[in-house]
C-alpha positions in Angstrom: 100.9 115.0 136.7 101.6 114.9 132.7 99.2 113.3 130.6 101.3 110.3 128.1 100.3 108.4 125.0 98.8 105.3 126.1 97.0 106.8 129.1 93.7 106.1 130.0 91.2 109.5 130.6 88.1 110.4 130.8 86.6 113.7 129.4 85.4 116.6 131.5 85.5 119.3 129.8 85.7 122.6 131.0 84.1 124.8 128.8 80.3 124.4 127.2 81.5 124.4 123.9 83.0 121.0 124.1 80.7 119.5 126.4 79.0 117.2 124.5 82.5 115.1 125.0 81.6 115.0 128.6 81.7 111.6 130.4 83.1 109.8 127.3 86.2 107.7 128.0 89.2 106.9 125.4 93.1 106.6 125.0 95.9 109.1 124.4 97.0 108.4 121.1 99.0 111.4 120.4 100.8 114.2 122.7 101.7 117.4 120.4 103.5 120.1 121.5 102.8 122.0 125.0 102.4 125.6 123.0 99.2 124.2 120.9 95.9 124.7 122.2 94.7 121.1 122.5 98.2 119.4 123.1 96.9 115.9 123.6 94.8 113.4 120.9 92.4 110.9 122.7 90.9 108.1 120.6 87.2 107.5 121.8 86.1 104.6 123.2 82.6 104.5 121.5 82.0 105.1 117.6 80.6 108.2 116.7 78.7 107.5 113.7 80.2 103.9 113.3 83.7 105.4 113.2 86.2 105.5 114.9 87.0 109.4 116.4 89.9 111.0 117.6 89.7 114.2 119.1 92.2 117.0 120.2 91.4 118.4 124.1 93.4 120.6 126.6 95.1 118.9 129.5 91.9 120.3 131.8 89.7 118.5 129.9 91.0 114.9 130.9 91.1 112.6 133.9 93.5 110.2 134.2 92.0 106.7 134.7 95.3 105.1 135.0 96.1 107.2 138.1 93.5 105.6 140.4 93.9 102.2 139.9 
């Protein structure tokens, strides 16, 4: 199922490098284009250093929250 701007997900990352994301929740703010690495930008729930972060991720680094409610 494709991933949309608006969409609800939760991060799981798949590789160690990116796994201090893991567990953190947020909202699609952006889908780029499929041929990028990290096609879709997700706006964090919780402020990272009092800001607000977005953050680029590959499509098997998100769950859908939307989906199971």
């Amino acid at each position: 199922m494709a991933l949309s701007v608006g969409e609800r997900v939760e991060i799981k990352p798949r590789k160690t490098t990116t796994s201090q994301w893991h567990g953190l929740k947020g909202t699609i703010t952006k889908v780029f284009d499929d041929d990028m690495d990290r096609p879709f930008e997700v706006k964090l729930d919780e402020k990272q250093l009092g800001q607000v972060q977005h953050f680029q991720f590959e499509a098997g680094d998100l769950i859908s929250l939307d989906a199971h409610s």
